[in-house]
N, C-alpha and C positions, 0 to 999 in steps of 0.2 A: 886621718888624712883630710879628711872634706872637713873639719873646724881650722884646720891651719893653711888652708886652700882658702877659704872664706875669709877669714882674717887677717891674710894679705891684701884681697881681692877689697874688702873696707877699708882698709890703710891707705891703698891706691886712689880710692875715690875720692877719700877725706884728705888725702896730701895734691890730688888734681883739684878740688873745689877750694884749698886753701890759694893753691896757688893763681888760682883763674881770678878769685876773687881780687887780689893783691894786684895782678896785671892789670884786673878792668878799671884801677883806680886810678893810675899813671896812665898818660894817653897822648895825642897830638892838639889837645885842645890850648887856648891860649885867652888870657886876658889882658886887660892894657887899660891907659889911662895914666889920669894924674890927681898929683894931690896938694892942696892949695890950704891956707890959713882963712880965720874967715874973713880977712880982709881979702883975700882972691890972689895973695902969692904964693907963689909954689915953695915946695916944704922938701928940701929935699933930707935923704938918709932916714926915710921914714923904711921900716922895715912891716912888709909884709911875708906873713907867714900860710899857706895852708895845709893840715896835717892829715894826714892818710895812715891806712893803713900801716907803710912799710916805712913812714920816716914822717916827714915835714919838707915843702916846697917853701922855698923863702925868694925872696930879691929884694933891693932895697928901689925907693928912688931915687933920682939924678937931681943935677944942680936945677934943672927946669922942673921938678917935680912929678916928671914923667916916670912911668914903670912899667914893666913887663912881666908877668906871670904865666910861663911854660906848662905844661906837661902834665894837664891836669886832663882826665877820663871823663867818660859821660858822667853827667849827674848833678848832684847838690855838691859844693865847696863852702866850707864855711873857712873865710877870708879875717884872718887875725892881724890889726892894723896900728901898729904902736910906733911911737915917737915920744922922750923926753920931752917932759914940758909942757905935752899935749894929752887929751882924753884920751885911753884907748877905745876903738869900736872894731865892732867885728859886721861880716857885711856875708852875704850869701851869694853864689854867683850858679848859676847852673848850664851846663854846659851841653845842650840837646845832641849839636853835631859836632864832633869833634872840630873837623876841616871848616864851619859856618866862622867867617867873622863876627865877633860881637861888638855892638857900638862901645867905643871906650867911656870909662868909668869916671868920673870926677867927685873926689876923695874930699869933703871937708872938715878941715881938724879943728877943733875948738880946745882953748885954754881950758883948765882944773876949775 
């Protein structure tokens, strides 16, 4: 009885620390910005990605090269920034306080 009592009681823990984890990744945090050629035009339908845990957070840019990236928890994001045509680079963004605005970002793509 106490080994199958116990072994519930680690299942619990290991399926609440799976799931905490996963939570604390998605969050109300945001970043933003634009993404420009290197002559200094905006670049749009550049698709940014960042991946987590329980998926990948994507948006693309707009005709102005502007973008917006939701939903992202405390911590380090590692920011995946691809467009035909262009280098991919990847960029780091970390996110101390969820609700803190961060200065927005400006993205420059350079040719192959």
């Amino acid at each position: 009885m106490f080994c199958r009592v116990a072994g519930v009681i680690a299942i619990a823990i290991l399926l609440g620390t799976t799931v905490g984890a996963e939570a604390q990744m998605r969050g109300l945090g945001r970043v933003m910005g634009t993404v420009v050629d290197e002559a200094g035009d905006p670049v749009d339908g550049v698709v940014l990605k960042a991946p987590y845990t329980g998926g990948t957070l994507e948006t693309k840019s707009d005709t102005k090269g502007e973008w917006l990236l939701g939903g992202l928890g405390r911590g380090e994001w590692k920011v995946e920034v691809t467009k035909a045509g262009f280098k991919p680079l990847t960029m780091k963004v970390t996110i101390v306080k969820e609700l803190d605005r961060l200065q927005p970002v400006k993205i420059v793509l350079k040719k192959p």
